[in-house]
C-alpha positions in Angstrom: -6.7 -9.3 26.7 -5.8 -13.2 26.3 -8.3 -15.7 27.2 -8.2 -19.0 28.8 -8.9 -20.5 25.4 -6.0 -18.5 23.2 -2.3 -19.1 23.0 -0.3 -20.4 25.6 3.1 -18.3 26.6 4.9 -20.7 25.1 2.9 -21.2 21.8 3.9 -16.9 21.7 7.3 -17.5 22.6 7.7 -20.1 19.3 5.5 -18.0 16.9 7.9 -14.9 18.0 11.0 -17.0 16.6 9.6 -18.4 13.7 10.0 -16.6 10.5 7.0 -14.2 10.4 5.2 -16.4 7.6 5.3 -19.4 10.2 4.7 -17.3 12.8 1.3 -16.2 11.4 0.7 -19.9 9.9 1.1 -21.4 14.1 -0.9 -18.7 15.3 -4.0 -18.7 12.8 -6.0 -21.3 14.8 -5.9 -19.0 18.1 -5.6 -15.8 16.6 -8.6 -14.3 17.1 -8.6 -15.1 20.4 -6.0 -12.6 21.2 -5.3 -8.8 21.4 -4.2 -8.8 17.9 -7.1 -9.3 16.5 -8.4 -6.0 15.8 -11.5 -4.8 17.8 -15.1 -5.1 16.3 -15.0 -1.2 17.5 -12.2 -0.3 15.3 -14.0 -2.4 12.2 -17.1 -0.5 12.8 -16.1 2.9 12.8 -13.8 2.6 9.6 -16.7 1.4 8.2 -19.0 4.4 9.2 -16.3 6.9 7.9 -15.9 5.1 4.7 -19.4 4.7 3.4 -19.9 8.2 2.0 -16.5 7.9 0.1 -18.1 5.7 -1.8 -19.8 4.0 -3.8 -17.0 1.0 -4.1 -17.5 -2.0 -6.0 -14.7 -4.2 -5.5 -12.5 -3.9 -1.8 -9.3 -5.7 -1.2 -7.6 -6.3 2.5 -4.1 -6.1 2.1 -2.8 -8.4 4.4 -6.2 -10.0 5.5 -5.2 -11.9 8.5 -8.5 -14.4 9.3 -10.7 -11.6 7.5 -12.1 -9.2 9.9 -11.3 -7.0 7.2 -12.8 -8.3 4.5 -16.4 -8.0 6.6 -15.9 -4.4 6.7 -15.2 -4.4 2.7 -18.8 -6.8 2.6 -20.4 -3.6 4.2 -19.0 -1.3 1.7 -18.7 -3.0 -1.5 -21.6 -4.2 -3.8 -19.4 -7.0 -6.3 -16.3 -8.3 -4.5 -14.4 -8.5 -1.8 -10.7 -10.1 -1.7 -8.6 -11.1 1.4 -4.5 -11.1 0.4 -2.4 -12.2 2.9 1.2 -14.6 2.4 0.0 -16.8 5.5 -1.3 -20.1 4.5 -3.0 -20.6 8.1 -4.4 -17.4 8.1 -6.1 -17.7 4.9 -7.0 -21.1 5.8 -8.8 -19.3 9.3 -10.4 -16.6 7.2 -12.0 -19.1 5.1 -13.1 -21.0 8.3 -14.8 -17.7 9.1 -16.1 -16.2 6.2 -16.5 -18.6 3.9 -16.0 -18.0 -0.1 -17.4 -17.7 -3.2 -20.9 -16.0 -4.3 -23.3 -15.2 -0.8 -20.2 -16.4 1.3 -20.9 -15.3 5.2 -23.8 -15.4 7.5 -25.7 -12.2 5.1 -26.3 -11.5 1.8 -23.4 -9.6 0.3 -20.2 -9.6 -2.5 -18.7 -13.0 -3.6 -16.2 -13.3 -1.4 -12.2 -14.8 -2.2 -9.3 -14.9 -0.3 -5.7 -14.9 -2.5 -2.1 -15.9 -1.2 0.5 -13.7 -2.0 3.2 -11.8 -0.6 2.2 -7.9 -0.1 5.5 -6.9 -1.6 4.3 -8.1 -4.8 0.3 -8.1 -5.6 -0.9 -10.1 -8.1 -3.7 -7.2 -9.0 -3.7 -4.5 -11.7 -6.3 -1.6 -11.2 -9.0 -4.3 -9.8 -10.4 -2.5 -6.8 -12.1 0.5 -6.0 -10.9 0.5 -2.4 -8.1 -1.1 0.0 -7.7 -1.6 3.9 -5.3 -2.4 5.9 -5.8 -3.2 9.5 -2.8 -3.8 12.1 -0.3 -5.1 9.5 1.7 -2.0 9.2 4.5 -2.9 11.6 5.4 -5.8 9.7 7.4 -3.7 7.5 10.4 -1.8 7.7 10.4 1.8 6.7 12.3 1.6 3.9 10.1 -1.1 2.1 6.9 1.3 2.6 7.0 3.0 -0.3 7.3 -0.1 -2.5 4.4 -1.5 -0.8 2.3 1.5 -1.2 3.1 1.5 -4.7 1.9 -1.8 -5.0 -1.7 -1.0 -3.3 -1.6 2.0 -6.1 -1.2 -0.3 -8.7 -4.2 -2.2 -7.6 -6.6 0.6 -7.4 -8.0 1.8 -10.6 -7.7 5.4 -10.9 -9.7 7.4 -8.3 -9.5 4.3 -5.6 -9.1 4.2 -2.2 -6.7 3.0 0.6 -8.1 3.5 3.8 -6.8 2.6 7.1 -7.3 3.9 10.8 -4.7 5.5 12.9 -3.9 5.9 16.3 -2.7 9.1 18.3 0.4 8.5 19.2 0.8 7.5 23.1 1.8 10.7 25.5 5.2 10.8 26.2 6.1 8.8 29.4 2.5 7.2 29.8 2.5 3.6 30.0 1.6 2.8 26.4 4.5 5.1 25.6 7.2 2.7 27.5 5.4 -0.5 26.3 6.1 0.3 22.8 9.3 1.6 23.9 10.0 -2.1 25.6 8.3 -4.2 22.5 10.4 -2.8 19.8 13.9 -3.2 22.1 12.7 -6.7 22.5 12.0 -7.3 18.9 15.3 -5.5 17.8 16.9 -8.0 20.3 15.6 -10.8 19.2 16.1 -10.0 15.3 20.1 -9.2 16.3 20.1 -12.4 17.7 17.9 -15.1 15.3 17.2 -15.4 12.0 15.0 -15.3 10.0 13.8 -12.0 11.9 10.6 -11.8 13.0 9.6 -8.0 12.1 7.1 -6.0 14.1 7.8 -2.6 14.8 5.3 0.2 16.6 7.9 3.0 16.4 8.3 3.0 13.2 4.9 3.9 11.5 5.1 7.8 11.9 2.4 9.7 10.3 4.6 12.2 8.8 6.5 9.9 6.9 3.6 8.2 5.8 1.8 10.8 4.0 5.1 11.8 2.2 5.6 8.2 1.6 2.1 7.8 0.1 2.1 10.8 -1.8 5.6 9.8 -3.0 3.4 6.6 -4.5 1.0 9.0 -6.1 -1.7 9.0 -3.9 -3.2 12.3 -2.3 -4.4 12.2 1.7 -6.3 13.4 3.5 -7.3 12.5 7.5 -11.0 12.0 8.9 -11.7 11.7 12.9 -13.1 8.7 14.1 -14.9 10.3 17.2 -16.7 7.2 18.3 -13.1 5.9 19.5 -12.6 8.3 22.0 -11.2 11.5 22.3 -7.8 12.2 23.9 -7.3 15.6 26.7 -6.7 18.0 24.5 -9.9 17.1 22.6 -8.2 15.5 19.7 -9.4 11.9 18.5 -7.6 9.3 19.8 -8.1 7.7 16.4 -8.1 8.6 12.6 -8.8 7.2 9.4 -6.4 8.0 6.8 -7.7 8.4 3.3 -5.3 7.7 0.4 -6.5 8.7 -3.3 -5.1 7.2 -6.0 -4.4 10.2 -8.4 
């Protein structure tokens, strides 16, 4: 939920029409003081599911937001961990709450840095031994998934992996259903009607496609439950983590 202290309606309204670079750069300051900011919950059970796939020595966050991220990669990697994201403010918030370098952060760990650049196009060659993601899938459009995948390959050195959670999808004509329903009309709206588009899409991230997509990319997959999130009616987990290998 917001808080008192996060962004005011109309600070969202002009982040939502900025492009989404200056969107993110506006919002960086309040950001984690929002819904958006993804639950210490989440962090922690990716975590617990990635520890035995490992050992890893250097992690990356692809698209790194203000880092929460990267102190999931400072659990799970022993050398480095690197934050990439194309916002400016965001970088600059992550480095407000992490801190860089050798011993950055509250507890001994990996050096940590934090690298602008624009996901489409990393600036790493087999560095890391495994990548995240968290929450920063709907920012782009099916068609430019398989590019970006290919790009997290690239980055991997052979054996690495991409992990990232994900969600049940919502029952059909529950509430969250119609909210994501009602968020990506709005958001099509909007982009018909202003540039640059601001893109954030729910709908679009279908499992199915993803796996194809990421094996396209040369990765295999495979999915582990995350039990401590819940379980849904039928007994399934309302949450996953997706395992990626680079091949």
């Amino acid at each position: 939920m917001f808080t008192p202290e996060g962004p005011t309606v109309r600070e969202l309204a002009v982040q939502a029409l900025s492009s989404v670079e200056r969107g993110y750069d506006l919002l960086a300051p309040k950001f984690d003081l929002t819904p958006f900011r993804t639950p210490d919950s989440v962090l922690d059970a990716v975590a617990g599911a990635a520890a035995p796939l490992g050992p890893f020595r250097a992690g990356l966050d692809v698209c790194c937001g203000t880092g929460a991220g990267v102190a999931v990669l400072r659990r799970l990697c022993t050398e480095r961990a690197t934050g990439v994201d194309f916002s400016a403010g965001m970088l600059a918030a992550a480095r407000a709450n992490f801190g860089s370098g050798p011993g950055a952060g509250s507890a001994p760990g990996p050096a940590v840095e934090w690298v602008r650049a624009d996901a489409h196009a990393l600036p790493f060659r087999g560095a890391f031994d495994l990548a995240v993601s968290f929450g920063a899938f709907g920012h782009f459009l099916p068609a430019e998934r398989p590019a970006l995948f290919a790009q997290v390959r690239a980055a991997l050195r052979p054996g690495g992996r991409f992990v990232f959670p994900v969600p049940a999808p919502p029952r059909v004509g529950s509430g969250p259903y119609w909210a994501m329903w009602g968020f990506d009309g709005v958001m099509r709206l909007r982009n018909l009607l202003r540039r640059p588009p601001f893109v954030m899409y729910y709908r679009t991230f279908r499992l199915p496609d993803v796996r194809a997509e990421l094996a396209g990319a040369g990765f295999s997959t495979e999915l582990l439950p995350l039990p401590g999130l819940g379980v849904r009616g039928d007994g399934a987990p309302r949450c996953a983590l997706l395992v990626a290998t680079r091949g």
